[in-house]
N, C-alpha and C positions, 0 to 999 in steps of 0.2 A: 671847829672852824665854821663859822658863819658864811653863806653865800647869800646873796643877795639878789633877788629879780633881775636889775638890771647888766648886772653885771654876767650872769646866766645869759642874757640877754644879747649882751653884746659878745661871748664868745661862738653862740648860735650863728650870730649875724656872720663874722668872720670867716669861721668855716662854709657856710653855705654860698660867699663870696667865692671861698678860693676854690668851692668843687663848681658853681660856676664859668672860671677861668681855667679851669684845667679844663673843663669839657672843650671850650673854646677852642685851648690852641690844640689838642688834642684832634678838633672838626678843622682846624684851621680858619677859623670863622672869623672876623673884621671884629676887635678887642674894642667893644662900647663901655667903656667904664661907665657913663651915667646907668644905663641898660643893668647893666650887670649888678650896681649898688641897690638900685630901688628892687629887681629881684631878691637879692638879697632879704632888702629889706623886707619885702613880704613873708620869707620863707622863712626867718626867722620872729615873726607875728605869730608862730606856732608857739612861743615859749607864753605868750599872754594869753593866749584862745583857752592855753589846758586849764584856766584857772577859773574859766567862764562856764556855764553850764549847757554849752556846746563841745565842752571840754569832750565830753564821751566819743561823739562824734570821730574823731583825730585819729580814736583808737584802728578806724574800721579802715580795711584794706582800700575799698572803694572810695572813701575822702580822703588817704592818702595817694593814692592813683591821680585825683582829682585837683588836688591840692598841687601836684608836682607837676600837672598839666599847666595851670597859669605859670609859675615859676619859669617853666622854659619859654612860653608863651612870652611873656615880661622881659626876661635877658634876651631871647632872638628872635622873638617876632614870627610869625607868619607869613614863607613865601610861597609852599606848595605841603602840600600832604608828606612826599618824602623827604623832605629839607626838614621838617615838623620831629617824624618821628625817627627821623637822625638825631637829631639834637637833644629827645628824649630819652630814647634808649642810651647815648652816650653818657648823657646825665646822672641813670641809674647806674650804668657799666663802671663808671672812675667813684659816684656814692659808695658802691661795695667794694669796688676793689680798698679805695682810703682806709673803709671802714672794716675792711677784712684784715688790713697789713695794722690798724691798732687792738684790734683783737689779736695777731700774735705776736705782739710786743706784749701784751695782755700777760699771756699766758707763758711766755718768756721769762716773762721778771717775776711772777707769779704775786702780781698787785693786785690786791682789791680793790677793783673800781667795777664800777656797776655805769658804763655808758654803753648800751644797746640802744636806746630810743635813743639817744642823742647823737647816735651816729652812722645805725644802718641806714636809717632813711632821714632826710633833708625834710619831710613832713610829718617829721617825728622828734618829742625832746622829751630827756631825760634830766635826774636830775640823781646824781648821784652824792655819793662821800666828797670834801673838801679834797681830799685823797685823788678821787679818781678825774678833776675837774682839773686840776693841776698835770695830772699823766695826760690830759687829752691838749689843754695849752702846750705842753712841751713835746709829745708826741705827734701830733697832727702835723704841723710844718715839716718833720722830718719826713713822716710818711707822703706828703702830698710831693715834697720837692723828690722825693724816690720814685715814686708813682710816673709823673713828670718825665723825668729823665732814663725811665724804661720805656714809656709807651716811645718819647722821640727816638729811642735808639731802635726800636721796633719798626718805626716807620724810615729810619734810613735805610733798616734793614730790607724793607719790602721795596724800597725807592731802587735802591741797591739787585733785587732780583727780578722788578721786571726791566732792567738795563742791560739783562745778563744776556747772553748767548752762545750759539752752536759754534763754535769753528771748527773746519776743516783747512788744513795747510794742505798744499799738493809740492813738493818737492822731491827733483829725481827719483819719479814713480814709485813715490814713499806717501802714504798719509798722517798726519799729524791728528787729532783730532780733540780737543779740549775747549774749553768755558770761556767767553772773555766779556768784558761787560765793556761794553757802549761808552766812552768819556767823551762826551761833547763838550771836554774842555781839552781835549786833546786836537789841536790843531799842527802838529810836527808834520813836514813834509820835506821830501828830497828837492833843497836848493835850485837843481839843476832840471831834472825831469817833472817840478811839482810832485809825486806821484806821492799819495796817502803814505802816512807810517804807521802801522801796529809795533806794538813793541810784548817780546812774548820771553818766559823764563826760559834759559839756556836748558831748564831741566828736561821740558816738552820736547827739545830735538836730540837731548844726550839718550834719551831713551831710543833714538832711533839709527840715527848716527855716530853714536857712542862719546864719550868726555872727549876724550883725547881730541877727536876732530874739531868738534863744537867747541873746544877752549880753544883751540890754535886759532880759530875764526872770533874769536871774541876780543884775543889777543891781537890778534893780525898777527900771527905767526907764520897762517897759511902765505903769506908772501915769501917766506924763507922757507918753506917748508921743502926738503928735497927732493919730494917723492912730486914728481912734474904732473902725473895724471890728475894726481888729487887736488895740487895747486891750482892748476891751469881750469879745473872744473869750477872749485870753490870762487878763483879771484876774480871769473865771470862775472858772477853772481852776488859778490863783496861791494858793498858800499861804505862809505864814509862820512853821515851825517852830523853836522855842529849840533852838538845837542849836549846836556849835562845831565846824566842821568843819576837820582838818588841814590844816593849811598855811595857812588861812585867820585874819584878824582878826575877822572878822565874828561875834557868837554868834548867827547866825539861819542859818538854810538855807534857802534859798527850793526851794520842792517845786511841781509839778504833778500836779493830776489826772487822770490819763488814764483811757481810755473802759475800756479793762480790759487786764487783763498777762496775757498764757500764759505759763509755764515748764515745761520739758520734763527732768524728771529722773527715772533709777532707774526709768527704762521707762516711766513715769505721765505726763501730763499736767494739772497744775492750772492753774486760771484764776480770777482775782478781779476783780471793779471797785471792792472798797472795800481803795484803797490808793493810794499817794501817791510820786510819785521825788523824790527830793533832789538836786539837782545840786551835782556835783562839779568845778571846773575843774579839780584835778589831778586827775596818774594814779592808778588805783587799784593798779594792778600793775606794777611795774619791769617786766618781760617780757610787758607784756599779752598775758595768761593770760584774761583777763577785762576786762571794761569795768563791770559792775556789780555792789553788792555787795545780795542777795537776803534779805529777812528770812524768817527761817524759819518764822513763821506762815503765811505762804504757801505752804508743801510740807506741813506738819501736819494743812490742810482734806483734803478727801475728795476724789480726783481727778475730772473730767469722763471720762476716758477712757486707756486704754493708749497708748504713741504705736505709732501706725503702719509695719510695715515694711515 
């Protein structure tokens, strides 16, 4: 099978496009397509240099280093030293990882292809079997859009733990104590008193107060319930906000008041008594990460104090 210069040429181009644009959204960086092509374009001028008698050159760590200096230089430009060599190291960091996930597809299917130069480094080409040129066309895309959609899921992840926090519940000189992360898109609040709503797994309080109770209150049983001490305590304490909660039929949420909440974030500690839990009998989180979900009126007041180390 016959390859051809150019066409070597143009699959260089491509690839060295899209680990350009993964760096990007990976940096989160403003997507310059023009920027990004003419990089390209340069970084695939590697597949014509090796054929020049500066070819040798290309081989050497130091024109490779050098080489992938303009390339980032070209797609973003220069704003500051670290904006610089963010953009470089990430450039290298998604290069190897591409080029690591089609070496073991490599070695998975157990093909003979010979793309090293043409794929650990972006200032570097290779030129393998008809074979192995075809496994990096059909391979590459898959690996890049995986790539992709691990690093995004890693970064919801991280978005996701620094949102997280300490809570403490204070209820009938009982403490609650569990995870809940910050949803600034949680806006629910009690109709009547405004007063914030958390809304937290029925599981957090049955560990304290036991099922039984915690269900009669989730049901609103506690209104019926004959045992007058426990009613009379709980129905204090019971509210009844409009609300429809997942996975639920119901459009009410049944909430309690507790004596007051601490939450422990971002080094601070705040604390409120005019606020309300929503109880949840699902999970909040497939991987409980968290058991409740915290409104963020409650980290916006003015802390009580630094937490303690």
């Amino acid at each position: 099978m016959t390859l051809y210069l150019d066409v070597i040429w143009f699959l260089n181009f491509c690839i060295d496009y899209l680990l350009i644009a993964l760096t990007a959204i990976v940096l989160k960086r403003r997507f310059n397509r023009i920027r990004f092509i003419v990089g390209a374009l340069f970084a695939s001028l590697i597949v014509f240099l090796m054929f020049t008698p500066l070819g040798a050159l290309f081989y050497q760590p130091w024109m490779k280093a050098i080489y992938s200096i303009f390339i980032v230089l070209i797609a973003f430009g220069f704003k500051r030293w670290s904006y610089f060599f963010q953009g470089l190291l990430m450039f290298y960091f998604v290069t190897f990882m591409t080029g690591g996930g089609l070496f073991a597809l490599h070695f998975f299917w157990q093909t003979e292809i010979d793309f090293l130069a043409a794929v650990s480094s972006p200032a570097q080409a290779g030129f393998g079997s008809g074979v192995s040129w075809v496994f990096v066309v059909l391979g590459f895309p898959i690996v890049w859009y995986f790539s992709k959609a691990r690093l995004e899921t890693i970064e919801v992840k991280k978005i996701h733990y620094e949102q997280l926090a300490t809570v403490t519940i204070h209820l009938f000189d009982q403490s609650i104590k569990t995870q809940g992360l910050i949803d600034s898109g949680n806006k629910l609040h009690d109709p009547i008193t405004r007063a914030p709503v958390m809304i937290i797994e029925t599981t957090c309080l049955e560990k304290i107060f036991g099922q039984e109770v915690i269900s009669a209150i989730s049901t609103l049983d506690v209104f019926n319930d004959s045992d007058s001490e426990l009613s009379d305590e709980w129905m204090k304490r019971t509210k009844i906000i409009p609300y429809k909660v997942i996975g639920q039929s119901s459009p009410f949420l049944t909430a309690i008041k507790p004596d007051s909440v601490s939450i422990e974030h971002d080094g601070q500690v705040y604390q409120s008594n005019q606020v309300l839990i929503g109880l949840q009998e699902e999970s909040l989180s497939p991987d409980q990460a968290y058991q409740c979900i915290v409104h963020p009126a409650l980290v916006r007041q003015p802390s009580i104090s630094p937490v303690a180390n």
